[in-house]
Each structure stands twice: as C-alpha cells, then as structure tokens.
N, CA, C and O atoms as a CHARMM CRD file, in Angstrom:
* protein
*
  332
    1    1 UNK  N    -39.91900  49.24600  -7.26800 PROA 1      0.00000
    2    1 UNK  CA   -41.09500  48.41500  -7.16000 PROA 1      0.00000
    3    1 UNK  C    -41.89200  48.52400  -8.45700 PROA 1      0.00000
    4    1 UNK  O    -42.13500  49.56800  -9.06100 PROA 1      0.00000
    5    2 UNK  N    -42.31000  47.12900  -8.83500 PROA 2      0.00000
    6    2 UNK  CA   -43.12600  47.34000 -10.24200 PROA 2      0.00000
    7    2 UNK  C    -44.80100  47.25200  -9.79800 PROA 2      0.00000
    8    2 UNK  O    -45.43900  46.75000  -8.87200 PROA 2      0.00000
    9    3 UNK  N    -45.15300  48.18000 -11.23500 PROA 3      0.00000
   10    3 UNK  CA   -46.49900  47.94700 -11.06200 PROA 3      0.00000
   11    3 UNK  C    -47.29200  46.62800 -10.11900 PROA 3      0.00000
   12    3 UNK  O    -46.67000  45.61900  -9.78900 PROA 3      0.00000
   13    4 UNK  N    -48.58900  46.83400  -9.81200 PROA 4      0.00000
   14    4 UNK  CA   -49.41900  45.71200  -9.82300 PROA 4      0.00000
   15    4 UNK  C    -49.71700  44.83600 -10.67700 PROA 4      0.00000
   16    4 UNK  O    -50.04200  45.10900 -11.83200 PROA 4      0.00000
   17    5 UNK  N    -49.64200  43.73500 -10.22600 PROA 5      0.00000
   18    5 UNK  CA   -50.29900  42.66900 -11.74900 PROA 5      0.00000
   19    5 UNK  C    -52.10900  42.38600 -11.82800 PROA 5      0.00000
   20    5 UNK  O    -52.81700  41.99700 -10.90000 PROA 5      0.00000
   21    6 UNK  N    -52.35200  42.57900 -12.63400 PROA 6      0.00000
   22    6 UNK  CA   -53.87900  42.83700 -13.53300 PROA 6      0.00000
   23    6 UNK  C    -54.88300  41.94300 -12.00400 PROA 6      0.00000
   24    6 UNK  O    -55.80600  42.40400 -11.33200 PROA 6      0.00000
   25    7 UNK  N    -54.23600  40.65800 -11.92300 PROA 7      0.00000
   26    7 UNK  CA   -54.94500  40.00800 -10.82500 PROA 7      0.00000
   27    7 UNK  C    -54.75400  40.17800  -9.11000 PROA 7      0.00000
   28    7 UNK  O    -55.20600  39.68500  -8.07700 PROA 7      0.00000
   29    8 UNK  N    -53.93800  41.04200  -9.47200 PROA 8      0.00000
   30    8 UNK  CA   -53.55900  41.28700  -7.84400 PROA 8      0.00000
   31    8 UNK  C    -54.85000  41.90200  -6.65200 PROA 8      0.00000
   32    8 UNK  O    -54.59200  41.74400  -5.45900 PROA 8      0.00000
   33    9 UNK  N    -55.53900  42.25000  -6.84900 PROA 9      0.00000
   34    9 UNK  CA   -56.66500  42.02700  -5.68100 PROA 9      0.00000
   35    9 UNK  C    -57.24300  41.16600  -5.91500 PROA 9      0.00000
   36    9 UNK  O    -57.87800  40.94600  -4.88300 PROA 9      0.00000
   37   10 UNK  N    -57.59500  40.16600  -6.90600 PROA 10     0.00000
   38   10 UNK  CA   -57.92200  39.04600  -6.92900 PROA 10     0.00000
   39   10 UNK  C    -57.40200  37.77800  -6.10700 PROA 10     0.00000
   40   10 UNK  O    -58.02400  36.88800  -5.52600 PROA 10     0.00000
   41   11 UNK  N    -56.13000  38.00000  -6.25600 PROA 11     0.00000
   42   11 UNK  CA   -55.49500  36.69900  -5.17200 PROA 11     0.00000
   43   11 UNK  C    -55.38100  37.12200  -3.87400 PROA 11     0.00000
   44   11 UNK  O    -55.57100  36.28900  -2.98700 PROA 11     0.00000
   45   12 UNK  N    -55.11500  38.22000  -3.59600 PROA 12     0.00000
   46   12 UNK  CA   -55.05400  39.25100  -2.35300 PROA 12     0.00000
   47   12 UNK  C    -57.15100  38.74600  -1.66700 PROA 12     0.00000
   48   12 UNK  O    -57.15500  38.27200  -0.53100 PROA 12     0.00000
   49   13 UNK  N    -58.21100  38.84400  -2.16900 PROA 13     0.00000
   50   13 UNK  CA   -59.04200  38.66500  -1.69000 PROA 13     0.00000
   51   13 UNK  C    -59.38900  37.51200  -1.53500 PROA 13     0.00000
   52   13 UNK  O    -59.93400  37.21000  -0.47400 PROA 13     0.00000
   53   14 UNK  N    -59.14000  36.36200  -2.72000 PROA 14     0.00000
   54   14 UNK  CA   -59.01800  34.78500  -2.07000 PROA 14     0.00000
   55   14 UNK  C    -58.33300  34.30200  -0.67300 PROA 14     0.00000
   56   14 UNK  O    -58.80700  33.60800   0.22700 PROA 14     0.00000
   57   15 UNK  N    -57.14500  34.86600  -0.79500 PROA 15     0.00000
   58   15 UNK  CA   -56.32900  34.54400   0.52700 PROA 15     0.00000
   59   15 UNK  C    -56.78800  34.94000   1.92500 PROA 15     0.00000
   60   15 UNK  O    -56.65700  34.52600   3.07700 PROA 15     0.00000
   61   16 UNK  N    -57.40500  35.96900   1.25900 PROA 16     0.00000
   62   16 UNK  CA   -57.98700  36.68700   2.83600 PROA 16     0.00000
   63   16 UNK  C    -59.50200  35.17900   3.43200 PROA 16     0.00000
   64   16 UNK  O    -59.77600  34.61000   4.48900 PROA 16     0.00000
   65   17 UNK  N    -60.16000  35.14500   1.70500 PROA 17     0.00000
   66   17 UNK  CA   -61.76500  33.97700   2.39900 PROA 17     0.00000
   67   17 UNK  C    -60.94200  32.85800   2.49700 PROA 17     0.00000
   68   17 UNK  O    -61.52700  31.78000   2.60000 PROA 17     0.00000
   69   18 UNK  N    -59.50800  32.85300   2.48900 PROA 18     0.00000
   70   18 UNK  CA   -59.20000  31.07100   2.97100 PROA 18     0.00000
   71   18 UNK  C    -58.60000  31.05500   3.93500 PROA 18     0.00000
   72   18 UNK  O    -57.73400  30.22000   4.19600 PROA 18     0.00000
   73   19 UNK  N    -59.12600  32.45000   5.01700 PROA 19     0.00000
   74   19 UNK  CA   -58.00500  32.54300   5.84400 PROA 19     0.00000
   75   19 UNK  C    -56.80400  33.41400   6.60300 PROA 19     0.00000
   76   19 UNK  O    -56.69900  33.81300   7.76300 PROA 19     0.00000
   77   20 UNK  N    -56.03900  33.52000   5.56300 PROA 20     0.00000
   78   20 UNK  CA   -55.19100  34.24000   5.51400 PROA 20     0.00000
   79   20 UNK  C    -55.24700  35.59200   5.89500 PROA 20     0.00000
   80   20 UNK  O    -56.09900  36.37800   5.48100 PROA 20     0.00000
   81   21 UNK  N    -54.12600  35.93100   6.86900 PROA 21     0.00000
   82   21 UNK  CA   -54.27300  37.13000   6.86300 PROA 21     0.00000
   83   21 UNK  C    -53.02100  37.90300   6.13000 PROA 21     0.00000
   84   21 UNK  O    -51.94700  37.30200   6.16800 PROA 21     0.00000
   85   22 UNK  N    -53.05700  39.34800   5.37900 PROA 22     0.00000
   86   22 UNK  CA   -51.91700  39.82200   4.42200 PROA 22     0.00000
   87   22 UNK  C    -51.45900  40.47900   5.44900 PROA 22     0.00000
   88   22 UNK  O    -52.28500  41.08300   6.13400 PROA 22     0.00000
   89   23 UNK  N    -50.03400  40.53100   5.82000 PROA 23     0.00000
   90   23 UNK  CA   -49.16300  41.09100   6.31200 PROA 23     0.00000
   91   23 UNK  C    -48.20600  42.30100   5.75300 PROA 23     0.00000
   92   23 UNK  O    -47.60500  43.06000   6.51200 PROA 23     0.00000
   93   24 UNK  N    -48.15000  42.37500   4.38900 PROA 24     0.00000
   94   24 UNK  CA   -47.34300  42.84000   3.54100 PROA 24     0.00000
   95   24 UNK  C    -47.97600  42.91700   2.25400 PROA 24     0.00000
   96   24 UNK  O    -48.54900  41.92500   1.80300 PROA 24     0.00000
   97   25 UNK  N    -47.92000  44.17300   1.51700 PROA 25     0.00000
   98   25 UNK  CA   -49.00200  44.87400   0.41000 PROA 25     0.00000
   99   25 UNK  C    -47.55900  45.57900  -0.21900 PROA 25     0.00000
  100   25 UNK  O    -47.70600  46.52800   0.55100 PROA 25     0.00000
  101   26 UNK  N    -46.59500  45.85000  -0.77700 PROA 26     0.00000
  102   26 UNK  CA   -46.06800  44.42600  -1.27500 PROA 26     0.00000
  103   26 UNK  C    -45.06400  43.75200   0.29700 PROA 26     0.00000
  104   26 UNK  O    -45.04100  44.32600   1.38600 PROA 26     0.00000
  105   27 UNK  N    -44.50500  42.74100   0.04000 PROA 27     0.00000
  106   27 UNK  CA   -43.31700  42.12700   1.14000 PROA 27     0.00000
  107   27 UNK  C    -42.17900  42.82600   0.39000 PROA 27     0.00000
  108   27 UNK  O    -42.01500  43.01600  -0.81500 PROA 27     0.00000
  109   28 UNK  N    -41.35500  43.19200   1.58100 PROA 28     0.00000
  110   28 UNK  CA   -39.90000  44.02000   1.36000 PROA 28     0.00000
  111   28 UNK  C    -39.03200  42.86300   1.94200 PROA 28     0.00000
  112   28 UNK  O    -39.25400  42.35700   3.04200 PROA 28     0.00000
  113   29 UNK  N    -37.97200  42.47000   1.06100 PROA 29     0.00000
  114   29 UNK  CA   -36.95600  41.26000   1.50000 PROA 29     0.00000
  115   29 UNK  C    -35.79500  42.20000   1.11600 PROA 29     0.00000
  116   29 UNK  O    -35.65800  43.03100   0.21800 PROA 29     0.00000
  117   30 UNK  N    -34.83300  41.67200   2.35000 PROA 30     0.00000
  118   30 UNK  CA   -33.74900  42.27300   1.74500 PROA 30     0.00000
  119   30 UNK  C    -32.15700  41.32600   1.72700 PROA 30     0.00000
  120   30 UNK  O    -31.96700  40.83300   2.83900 PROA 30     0.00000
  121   31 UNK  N    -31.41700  41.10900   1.06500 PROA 31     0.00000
  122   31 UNK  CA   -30.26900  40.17100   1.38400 PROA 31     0.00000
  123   31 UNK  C    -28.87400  40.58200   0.81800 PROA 31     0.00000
  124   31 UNK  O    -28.41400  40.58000  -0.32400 PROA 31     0.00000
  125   32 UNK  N    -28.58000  40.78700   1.52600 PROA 32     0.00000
  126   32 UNK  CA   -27.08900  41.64000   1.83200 PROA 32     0.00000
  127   32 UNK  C    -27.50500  43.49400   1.35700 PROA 32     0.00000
  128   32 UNK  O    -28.47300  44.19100   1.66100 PROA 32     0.00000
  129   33 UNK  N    -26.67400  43.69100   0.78700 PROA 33     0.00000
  130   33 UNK  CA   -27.30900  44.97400   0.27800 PROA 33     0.00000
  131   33 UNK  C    -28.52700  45.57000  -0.84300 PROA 33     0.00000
  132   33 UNK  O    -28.79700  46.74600  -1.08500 PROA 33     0.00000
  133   34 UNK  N    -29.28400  44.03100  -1.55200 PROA 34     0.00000
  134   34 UNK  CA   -30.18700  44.01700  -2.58300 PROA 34     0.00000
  135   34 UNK  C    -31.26200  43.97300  -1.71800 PROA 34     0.00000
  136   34 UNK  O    -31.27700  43.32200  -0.67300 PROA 34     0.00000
  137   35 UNK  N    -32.35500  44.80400  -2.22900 PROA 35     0.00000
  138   35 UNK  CA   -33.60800  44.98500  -1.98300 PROA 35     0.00000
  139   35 UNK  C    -34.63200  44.30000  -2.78500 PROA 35     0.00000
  140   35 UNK  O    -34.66800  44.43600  -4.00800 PROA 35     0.00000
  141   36 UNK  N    -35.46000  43.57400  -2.14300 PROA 36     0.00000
  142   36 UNK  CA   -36.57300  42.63700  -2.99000 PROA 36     0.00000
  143   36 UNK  C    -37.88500  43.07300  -2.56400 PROA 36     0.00000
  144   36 UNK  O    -38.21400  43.35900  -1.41200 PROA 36     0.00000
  145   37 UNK  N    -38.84200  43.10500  -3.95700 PROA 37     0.00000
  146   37 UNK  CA   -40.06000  42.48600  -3.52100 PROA 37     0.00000
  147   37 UNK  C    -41.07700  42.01300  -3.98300 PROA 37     0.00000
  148   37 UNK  O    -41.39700  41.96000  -5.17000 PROA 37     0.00000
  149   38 UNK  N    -41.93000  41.45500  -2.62100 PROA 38     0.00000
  150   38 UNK  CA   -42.75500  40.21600  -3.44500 PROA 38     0.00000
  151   38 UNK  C    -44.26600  41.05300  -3.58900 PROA 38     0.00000
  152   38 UNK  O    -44.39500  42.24700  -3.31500 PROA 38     0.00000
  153   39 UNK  N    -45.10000  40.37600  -3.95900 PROA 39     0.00000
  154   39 UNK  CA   -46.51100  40.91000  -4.26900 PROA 39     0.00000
  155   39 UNK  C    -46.94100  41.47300  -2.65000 PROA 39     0.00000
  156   39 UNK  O    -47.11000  42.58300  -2.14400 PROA 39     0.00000
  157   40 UNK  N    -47.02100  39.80100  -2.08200 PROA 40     0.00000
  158   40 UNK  CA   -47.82200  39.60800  -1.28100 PROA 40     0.00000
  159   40 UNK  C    -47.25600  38.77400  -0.18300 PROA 40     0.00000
  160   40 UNK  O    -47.07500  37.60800  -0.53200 PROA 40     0.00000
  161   41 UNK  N    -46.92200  39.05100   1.06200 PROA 41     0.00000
  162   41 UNK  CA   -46.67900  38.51700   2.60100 PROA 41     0.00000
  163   41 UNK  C    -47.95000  38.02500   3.21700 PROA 41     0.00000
  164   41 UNK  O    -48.92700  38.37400   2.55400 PROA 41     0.00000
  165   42 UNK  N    -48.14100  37.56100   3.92000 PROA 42     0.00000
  166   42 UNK  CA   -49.57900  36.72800   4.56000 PROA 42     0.00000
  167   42 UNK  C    -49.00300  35.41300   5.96900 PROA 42     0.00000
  168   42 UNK  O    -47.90600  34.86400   6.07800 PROA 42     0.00000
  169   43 UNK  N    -49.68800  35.33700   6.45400 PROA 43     0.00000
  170   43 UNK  CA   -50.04400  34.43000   7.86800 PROA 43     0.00000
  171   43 UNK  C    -51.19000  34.10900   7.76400 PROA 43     0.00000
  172   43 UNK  O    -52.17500  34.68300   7.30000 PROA 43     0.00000
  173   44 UNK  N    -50.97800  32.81200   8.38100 PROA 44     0.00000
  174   44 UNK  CA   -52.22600  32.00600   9.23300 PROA 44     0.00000
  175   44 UNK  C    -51.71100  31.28300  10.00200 PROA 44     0.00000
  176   44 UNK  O    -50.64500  30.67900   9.88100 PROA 44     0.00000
  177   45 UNK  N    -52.65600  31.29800  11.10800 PROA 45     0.00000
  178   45 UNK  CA   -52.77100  30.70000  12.38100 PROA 45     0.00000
  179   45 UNK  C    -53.00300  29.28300  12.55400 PROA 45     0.00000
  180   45 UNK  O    -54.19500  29.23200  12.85700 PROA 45     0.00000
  181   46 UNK  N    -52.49000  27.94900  12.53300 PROA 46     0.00000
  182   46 UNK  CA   -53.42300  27.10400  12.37400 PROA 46     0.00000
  183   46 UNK  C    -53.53800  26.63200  13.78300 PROA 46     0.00000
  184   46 UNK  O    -52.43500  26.47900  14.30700 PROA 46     0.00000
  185   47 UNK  N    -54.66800  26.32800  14.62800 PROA 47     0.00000
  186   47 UNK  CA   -55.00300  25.89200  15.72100 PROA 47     0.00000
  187   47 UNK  C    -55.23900  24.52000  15.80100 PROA 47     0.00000
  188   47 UNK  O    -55.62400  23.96700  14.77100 PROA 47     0.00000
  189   48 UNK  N    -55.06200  23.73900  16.98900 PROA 48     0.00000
  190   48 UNK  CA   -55.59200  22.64400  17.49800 PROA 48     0.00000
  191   48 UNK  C    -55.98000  22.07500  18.99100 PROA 48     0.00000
  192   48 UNK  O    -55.09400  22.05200  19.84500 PROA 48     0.00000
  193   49 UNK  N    -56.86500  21.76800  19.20100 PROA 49     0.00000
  194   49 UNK  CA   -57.27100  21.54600  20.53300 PROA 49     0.00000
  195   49 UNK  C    -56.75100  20.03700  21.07500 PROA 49     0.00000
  196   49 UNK  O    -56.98000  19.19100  20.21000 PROA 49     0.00000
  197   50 UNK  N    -56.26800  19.61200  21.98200 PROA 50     0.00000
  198   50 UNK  CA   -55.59200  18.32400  22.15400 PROA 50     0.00000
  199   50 UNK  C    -55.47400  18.33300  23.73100 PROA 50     0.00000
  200   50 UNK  O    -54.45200  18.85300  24.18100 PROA 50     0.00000
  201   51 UNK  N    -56.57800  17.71900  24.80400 PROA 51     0.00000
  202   51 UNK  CA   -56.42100  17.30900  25.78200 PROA 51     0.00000
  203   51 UNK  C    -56.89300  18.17900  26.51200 PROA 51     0.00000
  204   51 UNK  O    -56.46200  18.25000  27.66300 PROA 51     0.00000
  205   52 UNK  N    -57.96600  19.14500  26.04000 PROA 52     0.00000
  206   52 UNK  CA   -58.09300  20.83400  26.44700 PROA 52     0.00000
  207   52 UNK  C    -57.34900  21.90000  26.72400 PROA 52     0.00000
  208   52 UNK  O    -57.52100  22.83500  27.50500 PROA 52     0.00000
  209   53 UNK  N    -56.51600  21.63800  25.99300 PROA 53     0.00000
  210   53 UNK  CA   -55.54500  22.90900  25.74600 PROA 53     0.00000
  211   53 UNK  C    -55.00200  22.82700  24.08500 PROA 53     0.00000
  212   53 UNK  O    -54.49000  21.96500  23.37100 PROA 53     0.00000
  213   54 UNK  N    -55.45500  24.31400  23.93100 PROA 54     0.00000
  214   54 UNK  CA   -54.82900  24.68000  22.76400 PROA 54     0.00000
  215   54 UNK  C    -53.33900  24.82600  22.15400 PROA 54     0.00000
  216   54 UNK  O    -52.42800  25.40200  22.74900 PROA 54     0.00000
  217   55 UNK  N    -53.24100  24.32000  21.08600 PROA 55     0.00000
  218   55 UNK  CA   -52.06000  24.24400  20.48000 PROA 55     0.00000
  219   55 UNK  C    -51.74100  25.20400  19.50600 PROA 55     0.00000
  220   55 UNK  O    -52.75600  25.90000  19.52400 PROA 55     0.00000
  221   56 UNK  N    -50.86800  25.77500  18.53100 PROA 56     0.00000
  222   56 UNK  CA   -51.26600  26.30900  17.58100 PROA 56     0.00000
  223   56 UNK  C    -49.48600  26.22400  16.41700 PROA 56     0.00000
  224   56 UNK  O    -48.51000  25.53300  16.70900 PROA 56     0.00000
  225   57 UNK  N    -49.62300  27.26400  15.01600 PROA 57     0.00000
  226   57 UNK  CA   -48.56800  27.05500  14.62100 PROA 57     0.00000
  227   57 UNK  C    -48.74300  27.94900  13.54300 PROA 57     0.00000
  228   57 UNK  O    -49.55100  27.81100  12.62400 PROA 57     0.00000
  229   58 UNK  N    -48.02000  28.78400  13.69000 PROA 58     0.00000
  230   58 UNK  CA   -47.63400  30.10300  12.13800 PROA 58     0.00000
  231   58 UNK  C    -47.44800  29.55600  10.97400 PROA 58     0.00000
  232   58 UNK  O    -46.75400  28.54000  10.94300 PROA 58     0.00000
  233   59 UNK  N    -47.88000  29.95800  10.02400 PROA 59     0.00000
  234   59 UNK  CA   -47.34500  29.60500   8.73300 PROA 59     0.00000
  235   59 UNK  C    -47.26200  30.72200   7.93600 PROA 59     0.00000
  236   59 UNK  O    -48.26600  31.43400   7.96000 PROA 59     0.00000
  237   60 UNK  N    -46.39600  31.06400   7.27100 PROA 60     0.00000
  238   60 UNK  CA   -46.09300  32.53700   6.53600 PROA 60     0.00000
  239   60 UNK  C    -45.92700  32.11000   5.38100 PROA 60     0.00000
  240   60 UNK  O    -45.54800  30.95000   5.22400 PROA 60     0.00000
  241   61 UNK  N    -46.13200  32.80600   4.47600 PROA 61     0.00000
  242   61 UNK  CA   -46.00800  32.69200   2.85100 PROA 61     0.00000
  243   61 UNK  C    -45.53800  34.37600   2.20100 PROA 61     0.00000
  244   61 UNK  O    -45.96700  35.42800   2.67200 PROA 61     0.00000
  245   62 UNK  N    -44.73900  34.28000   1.23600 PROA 62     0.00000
  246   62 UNK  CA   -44.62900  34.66200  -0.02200 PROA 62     0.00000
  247   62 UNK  C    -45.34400  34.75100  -1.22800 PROA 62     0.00000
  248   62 UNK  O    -45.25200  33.77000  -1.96600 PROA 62     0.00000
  249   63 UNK  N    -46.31300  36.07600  -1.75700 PROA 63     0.00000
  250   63 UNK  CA   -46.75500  35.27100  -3.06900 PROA 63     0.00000
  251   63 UNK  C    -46.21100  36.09900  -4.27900 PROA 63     0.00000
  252   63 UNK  O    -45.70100  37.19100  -4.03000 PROA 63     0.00000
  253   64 UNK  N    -46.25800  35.81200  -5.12100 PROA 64     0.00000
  254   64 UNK  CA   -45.37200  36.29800  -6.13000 PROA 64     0.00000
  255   64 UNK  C    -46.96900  36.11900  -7.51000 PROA 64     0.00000
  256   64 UNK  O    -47.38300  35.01900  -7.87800 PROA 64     0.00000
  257   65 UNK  N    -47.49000  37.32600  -7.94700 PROA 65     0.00000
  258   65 UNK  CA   -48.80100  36.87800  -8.87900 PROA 65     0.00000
  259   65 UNK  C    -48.33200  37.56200 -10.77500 PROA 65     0.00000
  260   65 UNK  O    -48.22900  38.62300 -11.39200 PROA 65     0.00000
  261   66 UNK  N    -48.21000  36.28900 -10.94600 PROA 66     0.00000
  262   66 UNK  CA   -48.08200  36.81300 -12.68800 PROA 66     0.00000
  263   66 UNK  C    -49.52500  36.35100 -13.49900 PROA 66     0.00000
  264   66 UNK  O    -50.21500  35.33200 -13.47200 PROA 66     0.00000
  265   67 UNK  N    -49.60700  37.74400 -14.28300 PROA 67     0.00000
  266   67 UNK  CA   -50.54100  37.42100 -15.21600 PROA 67     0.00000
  267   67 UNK  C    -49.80800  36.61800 -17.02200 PROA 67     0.00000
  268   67 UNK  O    -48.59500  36.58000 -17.22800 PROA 67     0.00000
  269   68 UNK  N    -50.49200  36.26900 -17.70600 PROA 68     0.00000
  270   68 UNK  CA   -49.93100  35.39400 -18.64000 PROA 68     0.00000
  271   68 UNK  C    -51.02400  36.47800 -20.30600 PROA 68     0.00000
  272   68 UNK  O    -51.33000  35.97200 -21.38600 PROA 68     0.00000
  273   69 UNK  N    -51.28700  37.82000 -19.88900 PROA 69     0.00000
  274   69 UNK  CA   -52.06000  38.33900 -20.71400 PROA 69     0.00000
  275   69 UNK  C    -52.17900  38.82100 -22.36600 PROA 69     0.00000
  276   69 UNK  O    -53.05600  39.29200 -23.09000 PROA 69     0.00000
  277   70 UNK  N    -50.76000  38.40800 -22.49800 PROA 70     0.00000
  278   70 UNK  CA   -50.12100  38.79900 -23.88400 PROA 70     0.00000
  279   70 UNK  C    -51.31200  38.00200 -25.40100 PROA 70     0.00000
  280   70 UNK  O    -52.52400  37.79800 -25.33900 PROA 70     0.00000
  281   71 UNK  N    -50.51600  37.77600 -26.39800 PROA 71     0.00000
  282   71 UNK  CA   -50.93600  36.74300 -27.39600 PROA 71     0.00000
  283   71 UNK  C    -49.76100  35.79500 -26.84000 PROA 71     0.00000
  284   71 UNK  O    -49.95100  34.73500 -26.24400 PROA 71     0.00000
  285   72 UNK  N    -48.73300  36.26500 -27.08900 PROA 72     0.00000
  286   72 UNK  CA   -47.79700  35.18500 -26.65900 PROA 72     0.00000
  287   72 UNK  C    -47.67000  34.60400 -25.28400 PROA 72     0.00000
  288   72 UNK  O    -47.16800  35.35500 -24.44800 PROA 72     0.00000
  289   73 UNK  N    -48.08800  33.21400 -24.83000 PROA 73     0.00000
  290   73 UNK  CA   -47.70200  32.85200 -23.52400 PROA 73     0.00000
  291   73 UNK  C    -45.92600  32.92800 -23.40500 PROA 73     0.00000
  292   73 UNK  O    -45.27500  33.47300 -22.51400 PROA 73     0.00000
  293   74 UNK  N    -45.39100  32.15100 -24.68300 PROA 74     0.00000
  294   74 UNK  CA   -43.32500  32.48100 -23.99500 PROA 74     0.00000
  295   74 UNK  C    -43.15800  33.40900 -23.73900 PROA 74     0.00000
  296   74 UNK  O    -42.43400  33.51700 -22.75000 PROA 74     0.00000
  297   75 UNK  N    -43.77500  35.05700 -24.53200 PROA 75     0.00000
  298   75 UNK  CA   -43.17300  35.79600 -23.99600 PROA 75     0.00000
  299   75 UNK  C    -43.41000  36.61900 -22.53600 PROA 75     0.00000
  300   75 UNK  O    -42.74000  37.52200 -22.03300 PROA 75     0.00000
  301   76 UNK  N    -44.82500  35.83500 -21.98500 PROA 76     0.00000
  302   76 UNK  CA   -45.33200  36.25500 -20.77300 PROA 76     0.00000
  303   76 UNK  C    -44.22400  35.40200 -19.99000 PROA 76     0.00000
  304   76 UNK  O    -43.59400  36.00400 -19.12100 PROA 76     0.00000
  305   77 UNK  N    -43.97600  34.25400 -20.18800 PROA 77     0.00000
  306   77 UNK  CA   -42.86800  33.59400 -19.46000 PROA 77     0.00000
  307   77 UNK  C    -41.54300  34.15000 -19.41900 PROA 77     0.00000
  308   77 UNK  O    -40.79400  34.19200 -18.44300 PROA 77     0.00000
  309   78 UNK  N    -41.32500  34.58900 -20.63200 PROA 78     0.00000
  310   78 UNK  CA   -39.74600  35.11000 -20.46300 PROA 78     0.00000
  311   78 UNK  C    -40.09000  36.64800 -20.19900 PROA 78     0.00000
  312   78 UNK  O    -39.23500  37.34000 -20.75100 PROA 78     0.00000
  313   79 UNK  N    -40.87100  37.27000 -19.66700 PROA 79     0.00000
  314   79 UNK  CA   -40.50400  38.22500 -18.83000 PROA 79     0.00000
  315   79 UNK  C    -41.31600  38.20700 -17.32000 PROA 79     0.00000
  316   79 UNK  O    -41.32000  39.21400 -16.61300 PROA 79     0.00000
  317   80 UNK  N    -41.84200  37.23500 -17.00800 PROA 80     0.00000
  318   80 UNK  CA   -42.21400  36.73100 -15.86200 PROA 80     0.00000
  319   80 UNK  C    -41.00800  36.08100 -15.09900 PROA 80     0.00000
  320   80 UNK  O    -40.98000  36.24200 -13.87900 PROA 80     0.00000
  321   81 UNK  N    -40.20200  35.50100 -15.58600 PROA 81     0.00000
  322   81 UNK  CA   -38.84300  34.91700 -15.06600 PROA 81     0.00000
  323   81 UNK  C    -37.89700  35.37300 -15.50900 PROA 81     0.00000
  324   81 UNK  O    -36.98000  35.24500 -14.69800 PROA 81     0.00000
  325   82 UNK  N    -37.51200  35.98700 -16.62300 PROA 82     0.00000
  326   82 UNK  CA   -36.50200  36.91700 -16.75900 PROA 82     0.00000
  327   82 UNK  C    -35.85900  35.73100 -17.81800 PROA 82     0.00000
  328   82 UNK  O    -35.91400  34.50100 -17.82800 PROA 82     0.00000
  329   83 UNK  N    -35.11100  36.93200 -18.85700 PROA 83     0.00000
  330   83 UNK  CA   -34.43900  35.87400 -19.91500 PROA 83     0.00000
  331   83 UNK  C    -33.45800  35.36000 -19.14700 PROA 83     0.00000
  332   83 UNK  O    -32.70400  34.49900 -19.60300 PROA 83     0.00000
C-alpha cells in the first residue's frame, strides 16, 4: 500500500458533506491472486418516496486521488498512470 496523497482528507471530507458515506480507508480489491488498492470506497443511499412508500437504491464508488504537485505536470502523469 502506498502512501497517502497530499489531498486525501480533502476529498475524503467533501464526499462525506455530499453525502457519502466512506466504507473503505483505503478499498482492498482483489482479482485472482493480485491484490489492489484504491484510496477510497464510499456509498450512498439514494431515496425516493412514490405513492407513500419508500423506494431506495445503493450506489458505490471507487476513488482513486492523485495530486499533480511536481514542476512537471507529464511527469505527475507518468507516474500517476504508470509508464
């Protein structure tokens, strides 16, 4: 697991006032025998009322937060995505 990125409670506390709740501080993915992970896992609930009864529907996200802090932006890109 790599460091935090410079803004990472920054997007971590937006997500929370829009909502969101974080599920995962970082998200652990895994696919076949490789281990991944992302910054940030999160849910929200979205509700709707229709005929007096409530409806509702999950939505889950992934966030992945790069900073761009260098002099060079390419080279914040080419190691933000990998050569």
């Amino acid at each position: 697991m790599s460091a935090k990125d410079f803004y990472h409670e920054m997007v971590k506390e937006a997500l929370i006032k829009e909502g969101w709740t974080i599920t995962h501080d970082p998200l652990h993915l895994r696919w076949g025998k490789r281990d991944f992970y992302v910054d940030l896992g999160a849910e929200q609930i979205l509700a709707a009322e229709k005929n007096n009864s409530l409806t509702g529907s999950l939505t889950k996200i992934a966030v992945e937060i790069k900073s761009f802090l260098s002099y060079s932006n390419i080279r914040d890109l080419e190691v933000a995505v990998g050569q």
